[in-house]
N, C-alpha and C positions, 0 to 999 in steps of 0.2 A: 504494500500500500504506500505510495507518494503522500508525505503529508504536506499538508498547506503550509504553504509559504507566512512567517509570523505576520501582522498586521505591522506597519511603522508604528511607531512609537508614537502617541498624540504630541501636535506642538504644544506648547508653551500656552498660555492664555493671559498676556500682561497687560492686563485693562486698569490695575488702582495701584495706588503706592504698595498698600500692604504684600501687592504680587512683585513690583520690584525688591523690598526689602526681604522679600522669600528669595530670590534670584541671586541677592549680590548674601545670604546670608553666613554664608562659608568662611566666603574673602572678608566677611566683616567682622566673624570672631575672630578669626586672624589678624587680622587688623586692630581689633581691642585688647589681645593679648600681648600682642608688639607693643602698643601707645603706653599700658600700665609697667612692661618691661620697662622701656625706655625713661619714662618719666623718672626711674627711680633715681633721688639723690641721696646722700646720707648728710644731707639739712634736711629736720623735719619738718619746720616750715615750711618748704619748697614742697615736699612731699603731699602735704595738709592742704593748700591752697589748690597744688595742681588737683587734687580727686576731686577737691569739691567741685571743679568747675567740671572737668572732665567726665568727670560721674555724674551731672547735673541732667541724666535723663532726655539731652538733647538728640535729633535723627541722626546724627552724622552724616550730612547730605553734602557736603562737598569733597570727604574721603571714598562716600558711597557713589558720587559723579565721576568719580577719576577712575573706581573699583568697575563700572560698569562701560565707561568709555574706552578702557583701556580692551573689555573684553570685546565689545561694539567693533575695535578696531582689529579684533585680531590675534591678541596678543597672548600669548601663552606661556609666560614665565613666573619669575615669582617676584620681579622688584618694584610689581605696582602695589604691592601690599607697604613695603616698607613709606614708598612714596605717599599712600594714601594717607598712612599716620603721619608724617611732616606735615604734608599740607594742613590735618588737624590739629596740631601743634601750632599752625601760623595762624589759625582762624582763631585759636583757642585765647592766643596772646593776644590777639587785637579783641577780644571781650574782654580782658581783665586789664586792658589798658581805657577801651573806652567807656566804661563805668567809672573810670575813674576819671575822665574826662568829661562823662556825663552827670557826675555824682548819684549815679543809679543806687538802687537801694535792693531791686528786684528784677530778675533774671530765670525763664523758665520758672516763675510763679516761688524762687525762694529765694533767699537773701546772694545778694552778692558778697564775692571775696572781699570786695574791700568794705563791704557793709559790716564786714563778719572780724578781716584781719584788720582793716587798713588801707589806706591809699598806698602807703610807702612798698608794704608785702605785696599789693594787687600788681603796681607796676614793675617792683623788680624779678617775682615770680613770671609774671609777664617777660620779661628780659629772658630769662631764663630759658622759657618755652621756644624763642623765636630762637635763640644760640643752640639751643638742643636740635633743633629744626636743621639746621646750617651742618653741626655735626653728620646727620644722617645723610642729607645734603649729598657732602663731598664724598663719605661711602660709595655711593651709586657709582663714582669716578665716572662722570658723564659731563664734560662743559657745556652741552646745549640743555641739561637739564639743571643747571647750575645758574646758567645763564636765564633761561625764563624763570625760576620762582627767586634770583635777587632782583629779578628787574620787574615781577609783581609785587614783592615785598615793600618795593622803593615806591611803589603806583600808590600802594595801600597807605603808608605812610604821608603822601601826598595828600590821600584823603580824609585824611583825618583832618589835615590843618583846614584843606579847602571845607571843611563842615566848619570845623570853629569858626572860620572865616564868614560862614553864614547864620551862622546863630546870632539869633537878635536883629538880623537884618530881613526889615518887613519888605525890602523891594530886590530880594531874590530873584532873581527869572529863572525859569523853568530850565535852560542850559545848564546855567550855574549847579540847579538839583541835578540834574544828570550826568555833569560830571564829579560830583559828589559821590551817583552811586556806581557809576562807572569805575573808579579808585578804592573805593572800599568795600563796594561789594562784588562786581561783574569780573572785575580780572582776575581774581582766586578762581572763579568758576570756570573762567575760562581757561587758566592754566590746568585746572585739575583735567578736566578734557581735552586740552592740545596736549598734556605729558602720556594720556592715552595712545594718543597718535602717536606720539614721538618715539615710546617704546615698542609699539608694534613696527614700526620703519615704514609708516603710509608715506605713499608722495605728499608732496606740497599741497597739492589742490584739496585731499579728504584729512591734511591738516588746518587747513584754514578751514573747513566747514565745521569740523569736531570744533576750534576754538570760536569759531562764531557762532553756534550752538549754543558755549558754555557763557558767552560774554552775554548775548538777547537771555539767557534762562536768568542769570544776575537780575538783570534788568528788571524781566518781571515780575522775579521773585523779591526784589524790596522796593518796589512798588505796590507790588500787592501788600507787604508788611506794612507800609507807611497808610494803605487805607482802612487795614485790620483797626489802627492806630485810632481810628473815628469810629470802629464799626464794631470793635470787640471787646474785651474785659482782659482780665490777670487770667480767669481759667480755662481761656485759650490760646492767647499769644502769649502770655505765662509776662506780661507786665501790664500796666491797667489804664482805661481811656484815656487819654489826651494827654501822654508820657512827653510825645513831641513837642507839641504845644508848651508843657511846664517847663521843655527844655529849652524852648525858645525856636527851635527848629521849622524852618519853611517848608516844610513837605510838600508834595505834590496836590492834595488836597486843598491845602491852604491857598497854595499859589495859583491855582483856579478861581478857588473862591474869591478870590481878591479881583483876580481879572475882570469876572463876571458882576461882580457886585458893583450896587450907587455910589457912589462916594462917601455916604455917610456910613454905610455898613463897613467898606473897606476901610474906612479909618479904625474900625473896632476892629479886624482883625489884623491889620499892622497894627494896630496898639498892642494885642493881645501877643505880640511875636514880640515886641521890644520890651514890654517887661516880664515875659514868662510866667509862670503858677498856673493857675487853674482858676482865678477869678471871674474869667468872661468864657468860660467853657460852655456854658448853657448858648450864650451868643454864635462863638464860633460854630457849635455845632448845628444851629439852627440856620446860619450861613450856609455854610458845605452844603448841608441837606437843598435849602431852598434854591442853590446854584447848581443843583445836579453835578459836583464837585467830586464825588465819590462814583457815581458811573462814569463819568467823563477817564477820571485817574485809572478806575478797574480797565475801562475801554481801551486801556495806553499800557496796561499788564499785560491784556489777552492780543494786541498788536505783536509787542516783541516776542509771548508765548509763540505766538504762530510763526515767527520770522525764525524763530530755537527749531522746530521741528520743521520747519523747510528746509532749512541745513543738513539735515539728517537724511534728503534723499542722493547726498554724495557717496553715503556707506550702504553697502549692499545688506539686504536684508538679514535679520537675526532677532533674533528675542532681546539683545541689548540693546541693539535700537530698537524696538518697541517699547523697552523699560524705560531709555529715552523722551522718547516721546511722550511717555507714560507721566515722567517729571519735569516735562512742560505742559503739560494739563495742573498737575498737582502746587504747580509752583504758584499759580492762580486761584486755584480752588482746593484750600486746604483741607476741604470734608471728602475727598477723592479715596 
């Protein structure tokens, strides 16, 4: 008797986040087991500081971008693992610096380090993570991957001052916010996805689409944050309404609102940006709303979502790009 031939295997079904974080879940204990190796110092402080933040129950989505792009691309070795834990490490440092930049108090809905140690512990822990970053770094012994994550690192830092620079200023334009989150949030993202490329050995052309991918998912993903910012509480974006606002911060909301508004409204909400708190928050919010400021903003998330997944018809089919894709849906709609 001939027996039948077995049935293929079902593909994959990567429709919601919870099906990417099934996909990348291997590479990712791996990766959590490296970041709590490496972290270790014999200063306990340094030790104390780093779990808190690093154990603060966050997705790991831009070690989980680099974990899934690198396979998108190809790649079949083992040193995007280590890569994925630096890049978590550089993301990690720029939280416990700008908390303390922002004098945040609350982070994924519980205290901050420097709520907890200290400004002085938050930012040299901080130091710490970015030099441990560098260490792993020059391991790889690769200068093109040396070369992109100091010359994101340097972006990132850029972006910080270009925020301070706009805090308190009620006549921000909308450029100004963009290249704000252009340097502090989109080029991480986008490096963790061109170092996909970059260790699979793709040509030039399906490395610039993996980095333009990574750089639109940024985009939409803290723009959609800054709308969560008018639209949600502490027990979902894990900090509480109008964070920005208290910080003085022109976000994209705002700077709608303002457009759109009379003169006399818009003077309330540039006022409400030069002195910060929470005192004309009833105002502000009743602005955005009545300016359709927060559909306008979402509308300008879901543009660069869609511009992230048109990228992605330069990589030949697979279940990582599908997961891909899968988190530029999710990077807008975080109930995915």
């Amino acid at each position: 008797m001939i027996s039948a031939a077995p049935l293929p295997a079902a593909a994959l079904r990567i429709e919601r986040f919870a099906d990417v974080q099934a996909l990348a879940a291997a590479d990712m204990a791996a990766v959590d087991t490296l970041i709590r190796t490496r972290l270790a110092s014999d200063v306990v402080l340094i030790n104390q500081v780093a779990e808190h933040i690093i154990g603060g129950g966050g997705k790991r989505l831009r070690p989980m971008l680099h974990l899934i792009a690198a396979r998108a691309a190809g790649y079949g070795g083992r040193n995007h693992l280590q890569l994925a834990a630096l890049i978590e490490f550089i993301h990690t440092s720029t939280l416990l610096h700008d908390d303390v930049v922002d004098e945040s108090d609350l982070r994924r809905g519980r205290k901050t380090a420097n709520a907890l140690w200290g400004n002085a512990a938050s930012v040299l822990v901080g130091d710490f993570l970015y030099s441990r970053s560098f260490q792993m770094m020059v391991e790889l012994d690769s200068m093109r991957v040396m070369r992109i994550l100091a010359d994101t690192t340097n972006r990132i830092a850029e972006g910080e001052v270009l925020q301070l620079l706009n805090i308190g200023n009620p006549d921000t334009a909308e450029q100004a916010y963009l290249d704000v989150i252009e340097r502090k949030t989109a080029v991480l993202f986008a490096a963790a996805t061109r170092l996909g490329a970059v260790l699979a050995g793709l040509p030039a052309e399906q490395e610039d689409a993996l980095a333009r991918y990574g750089l639109d998912l940024g985009y939409a993903f803290q723009i959609a944050d800054d709308v969560l910012d008018y639209a949600s509480d502490a027990g979902t974006l894990g900090k509480n309404i109008g964070d920005d606002l208290a910080e003085g911060k022109p976000t994209l909301p705002l700077i709608i609102a303002i457009a759109r508004s009379a003169p006399a409204q818009a003077a309330i909400l540039k006022q409400a940006i030069q002195t910060g708190g929470l005192d004309a928050l009833d105002d502000v919010l009743a602005a955005i709303h009545a300016t359709g400021a927060l559909d306008a903003s979402r509308e300008r998330a879901h543009r660069y979502a869609d511009s992230a997944r048109d990228a992605l018809g330069a990589l030949p089919s697979s279940d990582a790009r599908d997961a891909l894709a899968v988190l530029a849906d999710y990077a807008v709609d975080r109930t995915r």
